[in-house]
GUGU-820373 format. One record per atom (N, C-alpha, C, O): residue in one letter; x, y, z. Coordinates in steps of 0.2 Angstrom, whole numbers, padded with zeros to 4 digits. Example, Ala and Ser with C-alpha at 12.3 -4.5 7.8 and 13.67 -1.06 7.14 Angstrom:
  resn      X      Y      Z
     a   0066  -0028   0039
     a   0062  -0022   0039
     a   0066  -0016   0039
     a   0071  -0017   0042
     s   0064  -0011   0035
     s   0068  -0005   0036
     s   0064   0000   0039
     s   0067   0006   0040
***
This chain:
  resn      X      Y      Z
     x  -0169   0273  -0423
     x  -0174   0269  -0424
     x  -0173   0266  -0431
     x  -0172   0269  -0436
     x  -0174   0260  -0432
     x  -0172   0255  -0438
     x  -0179   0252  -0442
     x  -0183   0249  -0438
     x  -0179   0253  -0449
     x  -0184   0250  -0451
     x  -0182   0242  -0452
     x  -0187   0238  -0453
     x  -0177   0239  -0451
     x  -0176   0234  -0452
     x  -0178   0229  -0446
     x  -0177   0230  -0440
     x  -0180   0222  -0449
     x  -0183   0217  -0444
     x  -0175   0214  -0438
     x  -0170   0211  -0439
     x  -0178   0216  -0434
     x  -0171   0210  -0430
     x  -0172   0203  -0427
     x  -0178   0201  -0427
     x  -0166   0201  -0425
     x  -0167   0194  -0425
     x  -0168   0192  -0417
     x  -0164   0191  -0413
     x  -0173   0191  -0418
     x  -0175   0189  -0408
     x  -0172   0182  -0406
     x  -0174   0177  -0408
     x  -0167   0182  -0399
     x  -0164   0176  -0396
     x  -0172   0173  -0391
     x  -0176   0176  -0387
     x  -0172   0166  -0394
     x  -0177   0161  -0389
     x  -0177   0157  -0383
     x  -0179   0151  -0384
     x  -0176   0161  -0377
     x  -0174   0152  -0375
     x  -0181   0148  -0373
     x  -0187   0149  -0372
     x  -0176   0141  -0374
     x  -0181   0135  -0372
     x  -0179   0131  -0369
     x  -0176   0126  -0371
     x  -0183   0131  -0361
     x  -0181   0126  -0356
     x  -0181   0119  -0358
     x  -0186   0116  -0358
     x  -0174   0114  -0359
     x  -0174   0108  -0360
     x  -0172   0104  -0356
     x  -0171   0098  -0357
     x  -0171   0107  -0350
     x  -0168   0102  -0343
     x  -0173   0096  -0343
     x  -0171   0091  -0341
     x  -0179   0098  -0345
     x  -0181   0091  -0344
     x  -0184   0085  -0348
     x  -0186   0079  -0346
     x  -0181   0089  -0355
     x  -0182   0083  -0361
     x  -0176   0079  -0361
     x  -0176   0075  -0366
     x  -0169   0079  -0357
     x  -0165   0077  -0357
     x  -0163   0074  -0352
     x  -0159   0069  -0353
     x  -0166   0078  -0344
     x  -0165   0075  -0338
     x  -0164   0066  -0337
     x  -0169   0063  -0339
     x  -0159   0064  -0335
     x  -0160   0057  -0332
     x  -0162   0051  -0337
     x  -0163   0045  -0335
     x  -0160   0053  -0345
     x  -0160   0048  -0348
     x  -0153   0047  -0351
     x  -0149   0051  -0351
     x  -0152   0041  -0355
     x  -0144   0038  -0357
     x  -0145   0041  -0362
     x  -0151   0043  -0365
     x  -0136   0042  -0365
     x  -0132   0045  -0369
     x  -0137   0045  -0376
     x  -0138   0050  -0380
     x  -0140   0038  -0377
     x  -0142   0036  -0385
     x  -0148   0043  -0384
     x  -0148   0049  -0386
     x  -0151   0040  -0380
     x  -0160   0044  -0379
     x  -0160   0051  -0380
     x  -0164   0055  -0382
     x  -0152   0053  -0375
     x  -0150   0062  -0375
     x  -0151   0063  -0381
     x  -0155   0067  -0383
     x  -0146   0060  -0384
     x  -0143   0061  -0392
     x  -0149   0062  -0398
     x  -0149   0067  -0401
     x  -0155   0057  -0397
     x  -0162   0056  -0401
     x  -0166   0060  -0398
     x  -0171   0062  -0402
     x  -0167   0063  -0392
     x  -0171   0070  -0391
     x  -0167   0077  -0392
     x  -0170   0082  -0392
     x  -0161   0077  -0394
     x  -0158   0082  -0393
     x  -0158   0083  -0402
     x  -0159   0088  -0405
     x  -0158   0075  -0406
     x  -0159   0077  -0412
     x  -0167   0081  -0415
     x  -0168   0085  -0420
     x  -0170   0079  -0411
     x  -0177   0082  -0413
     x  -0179   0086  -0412
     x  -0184   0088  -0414
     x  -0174   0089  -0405
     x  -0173   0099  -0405
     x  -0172   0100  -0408
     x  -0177   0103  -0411
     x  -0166   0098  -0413
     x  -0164   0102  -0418
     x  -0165   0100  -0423
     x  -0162   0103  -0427
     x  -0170   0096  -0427
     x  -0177   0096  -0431
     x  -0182   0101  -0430
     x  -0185   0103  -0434
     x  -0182   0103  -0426
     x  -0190   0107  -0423
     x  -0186   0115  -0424
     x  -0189   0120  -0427
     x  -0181   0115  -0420
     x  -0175   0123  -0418
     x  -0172   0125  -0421
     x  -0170   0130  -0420
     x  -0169   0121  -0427
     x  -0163   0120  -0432
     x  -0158   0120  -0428
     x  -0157   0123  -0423
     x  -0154   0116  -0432
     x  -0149   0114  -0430
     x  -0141   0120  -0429
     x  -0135   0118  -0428
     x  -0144   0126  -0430
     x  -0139   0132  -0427
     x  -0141   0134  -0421
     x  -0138   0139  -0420
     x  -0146   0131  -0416
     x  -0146   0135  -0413
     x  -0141   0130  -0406
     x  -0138   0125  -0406
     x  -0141   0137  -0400
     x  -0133   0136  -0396
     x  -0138   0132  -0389
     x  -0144   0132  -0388
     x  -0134   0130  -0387
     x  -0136   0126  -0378
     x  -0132   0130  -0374
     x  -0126   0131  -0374
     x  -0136   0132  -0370
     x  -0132   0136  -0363
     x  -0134   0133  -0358
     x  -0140   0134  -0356
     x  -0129   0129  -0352
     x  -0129   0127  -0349
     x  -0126   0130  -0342
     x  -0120   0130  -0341
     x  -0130   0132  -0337
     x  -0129   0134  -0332
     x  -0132   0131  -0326
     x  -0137   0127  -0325
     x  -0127   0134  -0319
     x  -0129   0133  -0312
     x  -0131   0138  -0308
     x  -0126   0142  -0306
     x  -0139   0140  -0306
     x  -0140   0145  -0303
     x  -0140   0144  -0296
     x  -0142   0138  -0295
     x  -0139   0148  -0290
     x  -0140   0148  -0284
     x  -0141   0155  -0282
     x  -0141   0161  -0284
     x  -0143   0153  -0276
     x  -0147   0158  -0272
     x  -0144   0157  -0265
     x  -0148   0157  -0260
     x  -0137   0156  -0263
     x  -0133   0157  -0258
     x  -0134   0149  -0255
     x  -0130   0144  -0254
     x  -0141   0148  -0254
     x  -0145   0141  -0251
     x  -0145   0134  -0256
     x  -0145   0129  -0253
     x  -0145   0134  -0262
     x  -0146   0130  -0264
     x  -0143   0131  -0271
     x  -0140   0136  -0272
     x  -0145   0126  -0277
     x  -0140   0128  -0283
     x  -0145   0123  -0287
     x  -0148   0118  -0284
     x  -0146   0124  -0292
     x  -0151   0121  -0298
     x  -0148   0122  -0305
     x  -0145   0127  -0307
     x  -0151   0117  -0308
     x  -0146   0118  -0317
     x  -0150   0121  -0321
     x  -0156   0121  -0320
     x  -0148   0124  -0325
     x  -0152   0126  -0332
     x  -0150   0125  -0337
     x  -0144   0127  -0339
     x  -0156   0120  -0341
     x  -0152   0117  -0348
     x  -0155   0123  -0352
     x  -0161   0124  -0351
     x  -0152   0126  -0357
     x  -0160   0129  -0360
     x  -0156   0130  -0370
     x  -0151   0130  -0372
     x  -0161   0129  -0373
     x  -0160   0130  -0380
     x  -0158   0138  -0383
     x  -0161   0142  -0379
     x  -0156   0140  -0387
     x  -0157   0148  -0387
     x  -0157   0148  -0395
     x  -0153   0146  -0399
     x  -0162   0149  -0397
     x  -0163   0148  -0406
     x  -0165   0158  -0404
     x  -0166   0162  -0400
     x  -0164   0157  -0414
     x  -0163   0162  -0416
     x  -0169   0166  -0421
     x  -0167   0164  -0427
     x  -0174   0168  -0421
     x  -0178   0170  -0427
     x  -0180   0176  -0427
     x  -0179   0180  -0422
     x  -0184   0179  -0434
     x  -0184   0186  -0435
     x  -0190   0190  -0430
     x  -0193   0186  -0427
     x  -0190   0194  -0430
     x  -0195   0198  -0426
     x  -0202   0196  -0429
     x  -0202   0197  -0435
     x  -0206   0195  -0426
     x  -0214   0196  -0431
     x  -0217   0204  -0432
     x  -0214   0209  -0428
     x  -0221   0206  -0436
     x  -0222   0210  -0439
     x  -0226   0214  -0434
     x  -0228   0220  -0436
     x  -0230   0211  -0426
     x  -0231   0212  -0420
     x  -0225   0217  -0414
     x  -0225   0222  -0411
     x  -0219   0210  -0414
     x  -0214   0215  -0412
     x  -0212   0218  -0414
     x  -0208   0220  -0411
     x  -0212   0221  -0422
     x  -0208   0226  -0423
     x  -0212   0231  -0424
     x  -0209   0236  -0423
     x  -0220   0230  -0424
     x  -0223   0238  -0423
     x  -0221   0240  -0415
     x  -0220   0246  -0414
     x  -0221   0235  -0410
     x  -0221   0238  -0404
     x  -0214   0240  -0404
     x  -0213   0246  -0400
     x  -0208   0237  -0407
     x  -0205   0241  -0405
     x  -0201   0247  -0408
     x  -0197   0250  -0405
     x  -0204   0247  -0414
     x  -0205   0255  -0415
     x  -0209   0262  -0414
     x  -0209   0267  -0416
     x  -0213   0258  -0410
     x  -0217   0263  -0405
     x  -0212   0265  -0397
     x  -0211   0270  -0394
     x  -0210   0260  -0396
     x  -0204   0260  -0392
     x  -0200   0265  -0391
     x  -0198   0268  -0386
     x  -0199   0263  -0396
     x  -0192   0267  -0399
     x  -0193   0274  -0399
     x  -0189   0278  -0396
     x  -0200   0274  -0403
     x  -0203   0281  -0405
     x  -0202   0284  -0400
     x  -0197   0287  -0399
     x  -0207   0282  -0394
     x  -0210   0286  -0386
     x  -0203   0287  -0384
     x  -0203   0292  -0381
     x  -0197   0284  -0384
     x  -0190   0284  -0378
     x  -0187   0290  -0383
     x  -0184   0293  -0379
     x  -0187   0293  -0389
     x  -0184   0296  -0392
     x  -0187   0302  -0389
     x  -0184   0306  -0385
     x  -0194   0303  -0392
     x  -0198   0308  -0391
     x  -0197   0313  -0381
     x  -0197   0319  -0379
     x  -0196   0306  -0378
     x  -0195   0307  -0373
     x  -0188   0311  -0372
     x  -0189   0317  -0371
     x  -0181   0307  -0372
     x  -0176   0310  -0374
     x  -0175   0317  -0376
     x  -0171   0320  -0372
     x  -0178   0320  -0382
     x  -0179   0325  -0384
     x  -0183   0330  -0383
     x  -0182   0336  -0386
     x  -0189   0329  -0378
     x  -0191   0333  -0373
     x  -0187   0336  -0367
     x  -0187   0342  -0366
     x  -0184   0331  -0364
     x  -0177   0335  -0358
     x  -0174   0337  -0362
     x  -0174   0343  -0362
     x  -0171   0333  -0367
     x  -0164   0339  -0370
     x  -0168   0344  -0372
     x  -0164   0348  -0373
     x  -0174   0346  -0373
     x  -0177   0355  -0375
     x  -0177   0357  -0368
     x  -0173   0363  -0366
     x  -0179   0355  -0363
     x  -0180   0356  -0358
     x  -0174   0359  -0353
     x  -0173   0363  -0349
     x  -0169   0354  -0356
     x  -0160   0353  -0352
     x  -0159   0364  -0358
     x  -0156   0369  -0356
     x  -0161   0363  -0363
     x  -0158   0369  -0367
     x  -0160   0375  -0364
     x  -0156   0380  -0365
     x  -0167   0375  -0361
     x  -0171   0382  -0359
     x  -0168   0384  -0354
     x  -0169   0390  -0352
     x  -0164   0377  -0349
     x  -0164   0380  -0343
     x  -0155   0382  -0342
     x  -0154   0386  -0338
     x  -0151   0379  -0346
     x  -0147   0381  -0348
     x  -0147   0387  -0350
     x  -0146   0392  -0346
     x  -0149   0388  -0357
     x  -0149   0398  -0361
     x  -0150   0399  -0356
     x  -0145   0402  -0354
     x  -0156   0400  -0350
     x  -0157   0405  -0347
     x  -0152   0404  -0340
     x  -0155   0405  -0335
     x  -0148   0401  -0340
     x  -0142   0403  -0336
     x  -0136   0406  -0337
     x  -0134   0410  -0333
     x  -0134   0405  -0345
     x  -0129   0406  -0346
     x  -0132   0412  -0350
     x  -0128   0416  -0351
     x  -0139   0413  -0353
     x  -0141   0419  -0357
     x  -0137   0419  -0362
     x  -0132   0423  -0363
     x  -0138   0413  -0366
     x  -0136   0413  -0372
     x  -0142   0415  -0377
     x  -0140   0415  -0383
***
């Protein structure tokens, strides 16, 4: 469990800020993603199907810190899976010793 903040991947659907317009207009929305997303953020561009059919995905993937929200939650998370974990292994050791009667 880490007290430090991590950095959460966003995607953001832009297939259709882009869809079907020319190169200038891609170029002038695509710039004011990245006014709004900063301009590190990555494009991942895929083709999804389903055996029957096939559809694109444009999506933006930016990158920002956790807010002070997700990181309580996910140190509770963290906490309960640990806690958990550490309950069997007592559990895994009780039933062990009294096998081997250690």
């Amino acid at each position: 469990m880490t007290d430090e903040r991590k950095i959460i991947t966003v995607p953001v659907d832009i297939r259709y800020d882009i869809d079907g317009l020319t190169l200038a207009k891609a170029i002038s929305a695509l710039q004011k993603l990245g006014n709004e997303h900063g301009y590190e953020t990555t494009i991942d561009l895929r083709i999804n199907g389903d055996g029957y059919s096939e559809w694109p995905s444009v999506m933006l993937k930016t990158k920002r810190p956790e807010t002070d929200e997700e990181m309580h939650k996910r140190r509770e998370r963290d906490k309960k899976i640990s806690d958990e974990q550490e309950e069997r292994d007592r559990r895994d050791f009780e039933r062990l010793s009294k096998k081997f009667k250690t």
